[in-house]
DOKE-366927 format. One record per residue: x, y, z of N, C-alpha, C in turn; residue in one letter. Coordinates in Angstrom, 2 decimals, padded with zeros to 5 digits, always signed. Example, Ala and Ser with C-alpha at 12.3 -4.5 7.8 and 13.67 -1.06 7.14 Angstrom:
BEGIN
+---------+---------+---------+---------+---------+---------+---------+---------+---------+---------+
:    n_xx :    n_yy :    n_zz :   ca_xx :   ca_yy :   ca_zz :    c_xx :    c_yy :    c_zz : residuo :
+---------+---------+---------+---------+---------+---------+---------+---------+---------+---------+
: +013.19 : -005.69 : +007.80 : +012.30 : -004.50 : +007.80 : +013.20 : -003.30 : +007.80 :       A :
: +012.85 : -002.25 : +007.08 : +013.67 : -001.06 : +007.14 : +012.90 : +000.03 : +007.87 :       S :
+---------+---------+---------+---------+---------+---------+---------+---------+---------+---------+
//
This chain:
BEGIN
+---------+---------+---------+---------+---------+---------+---------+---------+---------+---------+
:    n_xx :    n_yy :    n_zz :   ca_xx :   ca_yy :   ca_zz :    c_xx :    c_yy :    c_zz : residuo :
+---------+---------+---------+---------+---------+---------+---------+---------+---------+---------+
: +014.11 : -036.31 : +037.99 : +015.53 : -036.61 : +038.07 : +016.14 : -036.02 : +039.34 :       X :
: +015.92 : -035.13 : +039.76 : +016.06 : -034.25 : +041.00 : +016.27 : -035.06 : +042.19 :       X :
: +014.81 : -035.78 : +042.30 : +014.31 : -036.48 : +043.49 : +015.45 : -037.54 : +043.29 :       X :
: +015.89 : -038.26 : +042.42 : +016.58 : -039.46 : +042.01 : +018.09 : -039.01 : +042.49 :       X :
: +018.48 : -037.74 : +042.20 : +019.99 : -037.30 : +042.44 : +019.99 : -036.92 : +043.82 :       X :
: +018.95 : -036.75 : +044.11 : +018.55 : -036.49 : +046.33 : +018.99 : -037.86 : +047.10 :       X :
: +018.39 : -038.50 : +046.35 : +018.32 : -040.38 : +047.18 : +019.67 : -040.36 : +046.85 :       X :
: +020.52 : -040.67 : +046.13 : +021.62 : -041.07 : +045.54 : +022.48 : -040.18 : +046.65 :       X :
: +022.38 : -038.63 : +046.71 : +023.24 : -037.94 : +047.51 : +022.97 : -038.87 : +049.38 :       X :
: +021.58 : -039.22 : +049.42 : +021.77 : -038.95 : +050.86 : +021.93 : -040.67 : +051.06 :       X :
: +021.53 : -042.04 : +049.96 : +022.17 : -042.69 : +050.63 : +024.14 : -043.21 : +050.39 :       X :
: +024.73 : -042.00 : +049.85 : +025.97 : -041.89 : +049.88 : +026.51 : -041.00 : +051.24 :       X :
: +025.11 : -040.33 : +052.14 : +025.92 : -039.82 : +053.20 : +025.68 : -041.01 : +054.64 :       X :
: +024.22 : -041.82 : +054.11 : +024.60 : -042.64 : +055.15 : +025.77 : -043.22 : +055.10 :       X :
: +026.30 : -044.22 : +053.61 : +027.72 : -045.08 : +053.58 : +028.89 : -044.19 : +054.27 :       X :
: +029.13 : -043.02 : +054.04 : +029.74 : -042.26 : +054.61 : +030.19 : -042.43 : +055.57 :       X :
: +028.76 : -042.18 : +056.67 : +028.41 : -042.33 : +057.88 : +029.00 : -043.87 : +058.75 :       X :
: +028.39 : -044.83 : +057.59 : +028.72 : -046.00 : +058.32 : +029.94 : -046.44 : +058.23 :       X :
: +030.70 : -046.04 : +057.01 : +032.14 : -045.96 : +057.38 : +032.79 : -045.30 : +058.08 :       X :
: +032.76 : -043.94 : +058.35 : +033.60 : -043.13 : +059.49 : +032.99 : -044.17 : +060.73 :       X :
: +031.65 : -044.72 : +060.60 : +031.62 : -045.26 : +062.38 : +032.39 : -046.24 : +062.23 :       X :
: +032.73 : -046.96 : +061.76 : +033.54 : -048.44 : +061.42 : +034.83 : -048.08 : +061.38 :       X :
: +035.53 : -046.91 : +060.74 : +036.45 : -046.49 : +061.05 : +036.88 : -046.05 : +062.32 :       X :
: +035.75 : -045.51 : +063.30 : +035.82 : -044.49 : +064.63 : +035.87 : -046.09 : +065.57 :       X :
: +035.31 : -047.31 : +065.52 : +035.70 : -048.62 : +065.96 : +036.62 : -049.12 : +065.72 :       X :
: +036.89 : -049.52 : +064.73 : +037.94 : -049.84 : +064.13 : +039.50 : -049.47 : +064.49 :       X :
: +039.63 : -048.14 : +064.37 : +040.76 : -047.07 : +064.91 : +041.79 : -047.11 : +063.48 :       X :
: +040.46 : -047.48 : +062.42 : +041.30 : -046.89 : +060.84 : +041.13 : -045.78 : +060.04 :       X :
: +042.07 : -045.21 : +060.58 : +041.57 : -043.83 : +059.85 : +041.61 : -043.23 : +058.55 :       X :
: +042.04 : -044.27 : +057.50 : +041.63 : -043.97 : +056.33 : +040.23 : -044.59 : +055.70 :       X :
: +039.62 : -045.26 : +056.85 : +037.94 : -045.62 : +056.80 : +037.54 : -044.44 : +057.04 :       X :
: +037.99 : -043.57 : +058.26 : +037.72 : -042.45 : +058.77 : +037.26 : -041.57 : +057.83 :       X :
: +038.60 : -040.93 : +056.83 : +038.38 : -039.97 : +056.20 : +037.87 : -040.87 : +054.97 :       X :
: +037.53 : -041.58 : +054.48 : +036.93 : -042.06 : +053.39 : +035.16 : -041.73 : +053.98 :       X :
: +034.69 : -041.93 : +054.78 : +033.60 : -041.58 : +055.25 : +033.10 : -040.66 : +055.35 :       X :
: +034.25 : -039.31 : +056.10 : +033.90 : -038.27 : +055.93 : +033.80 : -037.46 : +054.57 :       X :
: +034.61 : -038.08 : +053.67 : +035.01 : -037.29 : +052.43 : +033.43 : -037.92 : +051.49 :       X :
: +033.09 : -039.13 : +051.65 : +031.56 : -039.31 : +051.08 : +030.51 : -038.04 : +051.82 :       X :
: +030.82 : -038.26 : +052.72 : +029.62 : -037.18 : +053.42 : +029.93 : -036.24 : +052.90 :       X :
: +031.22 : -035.41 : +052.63 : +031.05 : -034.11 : +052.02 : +030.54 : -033.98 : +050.54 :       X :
: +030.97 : -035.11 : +050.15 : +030.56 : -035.22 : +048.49 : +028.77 : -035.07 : +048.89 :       X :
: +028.20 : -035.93 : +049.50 : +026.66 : -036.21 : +049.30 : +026.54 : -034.50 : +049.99 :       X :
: +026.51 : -034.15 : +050.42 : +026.61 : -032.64 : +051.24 : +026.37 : -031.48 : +049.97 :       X :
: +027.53 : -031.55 : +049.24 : +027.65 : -030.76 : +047.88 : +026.84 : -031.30 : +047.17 :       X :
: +026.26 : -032.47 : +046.71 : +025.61 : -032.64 : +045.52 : +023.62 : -032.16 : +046.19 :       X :
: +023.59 : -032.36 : +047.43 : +022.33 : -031.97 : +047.87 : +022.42 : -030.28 : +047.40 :       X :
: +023.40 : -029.69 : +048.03 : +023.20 : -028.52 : +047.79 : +022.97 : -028.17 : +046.04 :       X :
: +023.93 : -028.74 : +045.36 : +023.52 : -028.63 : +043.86 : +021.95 : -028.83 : +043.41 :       X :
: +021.66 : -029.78 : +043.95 : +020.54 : -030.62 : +044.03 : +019.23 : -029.15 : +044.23 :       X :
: +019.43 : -028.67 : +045.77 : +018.57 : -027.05 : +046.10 : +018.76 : -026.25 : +045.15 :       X :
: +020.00 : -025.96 : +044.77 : +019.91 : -024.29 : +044.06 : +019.54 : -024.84 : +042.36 :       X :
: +019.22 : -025.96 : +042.31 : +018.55 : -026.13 : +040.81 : +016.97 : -026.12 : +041.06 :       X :
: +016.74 : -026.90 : +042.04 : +015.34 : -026.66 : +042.50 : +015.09 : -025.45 : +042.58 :       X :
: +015.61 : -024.27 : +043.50 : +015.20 : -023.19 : +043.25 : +015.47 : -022.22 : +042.37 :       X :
: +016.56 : -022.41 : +041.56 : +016.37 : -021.68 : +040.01 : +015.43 : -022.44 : +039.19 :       X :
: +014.90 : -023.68 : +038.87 : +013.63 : -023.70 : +038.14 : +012.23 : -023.17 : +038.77 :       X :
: +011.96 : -023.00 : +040.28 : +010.89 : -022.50 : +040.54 : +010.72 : -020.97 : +040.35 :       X :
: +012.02 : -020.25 : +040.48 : +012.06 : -018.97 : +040.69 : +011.42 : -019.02 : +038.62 :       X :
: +012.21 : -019.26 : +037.61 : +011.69 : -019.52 : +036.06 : +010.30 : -020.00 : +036.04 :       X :
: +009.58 : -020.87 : +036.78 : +008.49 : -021.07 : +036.76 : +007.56 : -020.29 : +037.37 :       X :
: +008.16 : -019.26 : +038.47 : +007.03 : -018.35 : +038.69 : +006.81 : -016.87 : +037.93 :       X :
: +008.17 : -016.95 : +037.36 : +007.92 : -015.21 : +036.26 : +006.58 : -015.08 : +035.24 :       X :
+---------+---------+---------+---------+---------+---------+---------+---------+---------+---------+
//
């Protein structure tokens, strides 16, 4: 499930991505921050994503 909530985070930071660039063309800047605000979301859920990975390994090595 991990690996599944990884993909999901990072291809929500490409859309992100491709909206702030479409926005940064465009010259709309609520594409802008809609882009950036995906990227921060996919950003936070990766990190959620690590510190569960490494609280089950740290439980799996005691």
């Amino acid at each position: 499930m991990s690996n599944e909530n990884k993909v999901e985070a990072t291809m929500k930071n490409m859309e992100g991505k491709a909206q702030e660039a479409l926005g940064n063309i465009t010259g709309d800047p609520q594409d802008q921050a809609e882009g950036k605000e995906k990227q921060a979301e996919a950003a936070a859920q990766h990190t959620v994503e690590n510190v569960k990975e490494a609280a089950k390994q740290k439980i799996e090595n005691r």
